[in-house]
C-alpha positions as CSV (number, residue, x, y, z in Angstrom):
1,X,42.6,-1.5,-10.3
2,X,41.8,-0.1,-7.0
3,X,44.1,2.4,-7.0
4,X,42.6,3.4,-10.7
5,X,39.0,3.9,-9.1
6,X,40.3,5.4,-5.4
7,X,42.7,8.4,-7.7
8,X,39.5,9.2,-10.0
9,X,41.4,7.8,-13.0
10,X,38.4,5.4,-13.7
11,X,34.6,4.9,-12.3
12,X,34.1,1.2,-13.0
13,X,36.1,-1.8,-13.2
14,X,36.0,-4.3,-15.9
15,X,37.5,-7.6,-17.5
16,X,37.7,-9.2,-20.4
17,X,37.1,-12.8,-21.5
18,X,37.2,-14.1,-18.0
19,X,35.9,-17.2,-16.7
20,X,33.0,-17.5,-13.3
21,X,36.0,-18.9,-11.2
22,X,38.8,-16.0,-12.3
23,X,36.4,-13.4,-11.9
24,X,35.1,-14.2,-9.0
25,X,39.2,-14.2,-7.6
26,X,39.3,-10.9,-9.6
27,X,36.4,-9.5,-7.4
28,X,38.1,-10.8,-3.8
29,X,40.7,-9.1,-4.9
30,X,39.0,-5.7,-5.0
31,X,37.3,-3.3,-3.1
32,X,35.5,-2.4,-5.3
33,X,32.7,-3.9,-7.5
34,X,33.9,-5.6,-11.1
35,X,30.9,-4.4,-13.1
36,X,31.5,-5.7,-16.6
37,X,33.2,-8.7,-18.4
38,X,33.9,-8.4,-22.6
39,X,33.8,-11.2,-24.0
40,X,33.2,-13.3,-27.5
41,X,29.4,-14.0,-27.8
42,X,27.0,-14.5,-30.6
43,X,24.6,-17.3,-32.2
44,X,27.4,-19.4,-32.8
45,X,29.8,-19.2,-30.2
46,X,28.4,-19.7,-26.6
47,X,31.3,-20.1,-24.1
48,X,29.7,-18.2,-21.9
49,X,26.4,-19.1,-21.9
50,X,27.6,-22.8,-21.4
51,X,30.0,-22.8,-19.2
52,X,27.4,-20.5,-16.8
53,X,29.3,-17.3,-16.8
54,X,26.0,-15.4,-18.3
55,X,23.5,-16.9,-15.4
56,X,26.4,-16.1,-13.2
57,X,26.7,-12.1,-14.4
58,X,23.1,-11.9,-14.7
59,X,22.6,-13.4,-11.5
60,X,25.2,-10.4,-9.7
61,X,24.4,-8.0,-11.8
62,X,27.9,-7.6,-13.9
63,X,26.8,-6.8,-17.9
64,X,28.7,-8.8,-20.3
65,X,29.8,-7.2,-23.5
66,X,29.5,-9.1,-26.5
67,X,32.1,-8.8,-29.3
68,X,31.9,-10.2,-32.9
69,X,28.2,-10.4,-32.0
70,X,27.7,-11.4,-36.4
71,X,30.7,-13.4,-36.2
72,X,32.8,-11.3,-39.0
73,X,29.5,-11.3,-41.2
74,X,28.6,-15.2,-41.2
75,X,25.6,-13.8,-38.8
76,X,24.8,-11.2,-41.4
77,X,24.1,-13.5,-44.9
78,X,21.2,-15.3,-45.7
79,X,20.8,-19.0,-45.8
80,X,20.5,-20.4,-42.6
81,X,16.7,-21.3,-42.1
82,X,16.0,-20.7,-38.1
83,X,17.2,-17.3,-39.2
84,X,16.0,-16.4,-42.6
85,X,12.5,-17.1,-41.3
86,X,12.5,-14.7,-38.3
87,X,14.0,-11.9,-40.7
88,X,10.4,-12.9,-42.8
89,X,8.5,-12.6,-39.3
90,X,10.5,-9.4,-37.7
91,X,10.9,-7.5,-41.1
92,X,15.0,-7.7,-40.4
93,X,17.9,-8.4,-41.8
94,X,20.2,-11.7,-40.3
95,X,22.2,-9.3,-38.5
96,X,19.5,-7.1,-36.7
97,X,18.2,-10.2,-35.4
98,X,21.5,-11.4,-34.6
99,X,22.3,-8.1,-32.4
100,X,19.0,-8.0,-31.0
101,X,19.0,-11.6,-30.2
102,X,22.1,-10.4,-27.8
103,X,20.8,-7.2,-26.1
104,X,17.0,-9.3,-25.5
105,X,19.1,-11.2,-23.0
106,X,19.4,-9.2,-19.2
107,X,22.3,-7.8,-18.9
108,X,24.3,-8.0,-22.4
109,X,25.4,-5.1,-24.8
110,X,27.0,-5.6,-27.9
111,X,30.2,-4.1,-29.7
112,X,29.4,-4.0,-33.7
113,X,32.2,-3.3,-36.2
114,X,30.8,-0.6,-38.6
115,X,32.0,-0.1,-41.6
116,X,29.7,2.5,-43.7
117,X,26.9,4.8,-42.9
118,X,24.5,2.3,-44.2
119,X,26.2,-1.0,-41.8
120,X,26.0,1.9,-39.2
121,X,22.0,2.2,-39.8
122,X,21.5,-1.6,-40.2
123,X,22.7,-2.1,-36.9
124,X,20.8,0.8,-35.1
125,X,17.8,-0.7,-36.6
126,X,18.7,-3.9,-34.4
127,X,17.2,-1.8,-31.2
128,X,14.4,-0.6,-30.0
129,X,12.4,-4.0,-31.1
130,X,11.7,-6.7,-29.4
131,X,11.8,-10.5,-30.7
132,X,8.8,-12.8,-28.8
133,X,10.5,-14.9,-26.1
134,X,9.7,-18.1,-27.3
135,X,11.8,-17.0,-31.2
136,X,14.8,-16.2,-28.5
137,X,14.9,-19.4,-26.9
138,X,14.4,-20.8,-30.4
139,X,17.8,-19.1,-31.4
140,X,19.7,-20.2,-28.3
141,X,18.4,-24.3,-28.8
142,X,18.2,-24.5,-32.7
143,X,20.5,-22.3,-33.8
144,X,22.8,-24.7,-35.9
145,X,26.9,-25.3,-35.4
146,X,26.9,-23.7,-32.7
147,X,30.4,-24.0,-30.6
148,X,31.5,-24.5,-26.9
149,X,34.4,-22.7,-26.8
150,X,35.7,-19.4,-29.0
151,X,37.6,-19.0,-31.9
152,X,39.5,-16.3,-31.2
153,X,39.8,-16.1,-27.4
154,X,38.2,-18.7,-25.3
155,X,37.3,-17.9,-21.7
156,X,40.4,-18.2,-19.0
C-alpha cells in the first residue's frame, strides 16, 4: 500500500470491513496514515458500533463508509413505528432518515445503491437536514432487531 501512495498511484489508504485490532496491525504496518475503513452499517446491523470500531475511527479520525446503509430496502418501507413516526416529525421518507441517521454520526458517509432518477432524488433529500440528537440516540437504542454481527460480511 505504501508503495501505491510513495509512486503517486493513490493519495489515501483504505480498508474494508476490518476489525479495531486488524486495523490497527494494518496501520503499524504503514507509513502512511489508513484514513478510511468500508464497512456494513445501518439501523439494523451494528458490528461496528458494538464491537467499538466507530468510537475507535471517530476517536483517530479514520471515516467509516457505510454500505447497504437501507439494508436492500427493508430500511426504506413503512411499518416499523420508531421510524414511521420520525418520517411524520422530519417530513421524510424511511430511507432519508435511515441515510441521515448514518452521516449525523462524526465521521460516517454512506454508499446508496440508486436505481432511478427518482431513488437518486430520495436519497439526496437525506442531506443537508439535521435530525435532533435525542431522535438519533433514539434510533441507535430502540431501533428493533437490530443484529451484532453482519449478514453479508462481518468484521475480521
Amino acid at each position: 500500500m505504501d508503495k501505491l501512495v510513495k509512486d503517486g498511484f493513490t493519495k489515501y489508504i483504505g480498508v474494508s470491513n476490518f476489525n479495531v485490532i486488524r486495523f490497527k496491525q494494518t496501520q503499524a504496518c504503514s507509513n502512511y496514515k489508513v484514513v478510511v475503513n468500508q464497512l456494513h452499517l445501518n439501523l439494523i446491523y451494528r458490528e461496528p458500533e458494538r464491537k467499538g470500531l466507530l468510537k475507535y475511527c471517530q476517536k483517530n479520525d479514520v471515516m467509516l463508509i457505510a454500505w447497504r446503509p437501507i439494508q436492500k430496502g427493508i430500511l426504506a418501507k413503512k411499518g416499523t413505528p420508531i421510524l414511521d413516526g420520525l418520517c411524520t416529525k422530519y417530513k421524510k421518507t424511511p430511507a432519508q432518515i435511515a441515510i441521515n441517521w448514518l452521516i449525523s454520526q462524526k465521521n460516517v458517509v454512506t454508499l446508496s445503491k440508486m436505481d432511478s432518477k427518482k431513488h437518486l432524488q430520495e436519497n439526496l433529500e437525506a442531506l443537508g437536514w439535521l435530525m435532533e440528537n435525542k431522535d438519533i440516540e433514539k434510533l441507535r437504542k430502540d431501533f428493533p432487531n437490530q443484529e451484532d454481527i453482519s449478514d453479508a460480511v462481518p468484521l475480521t
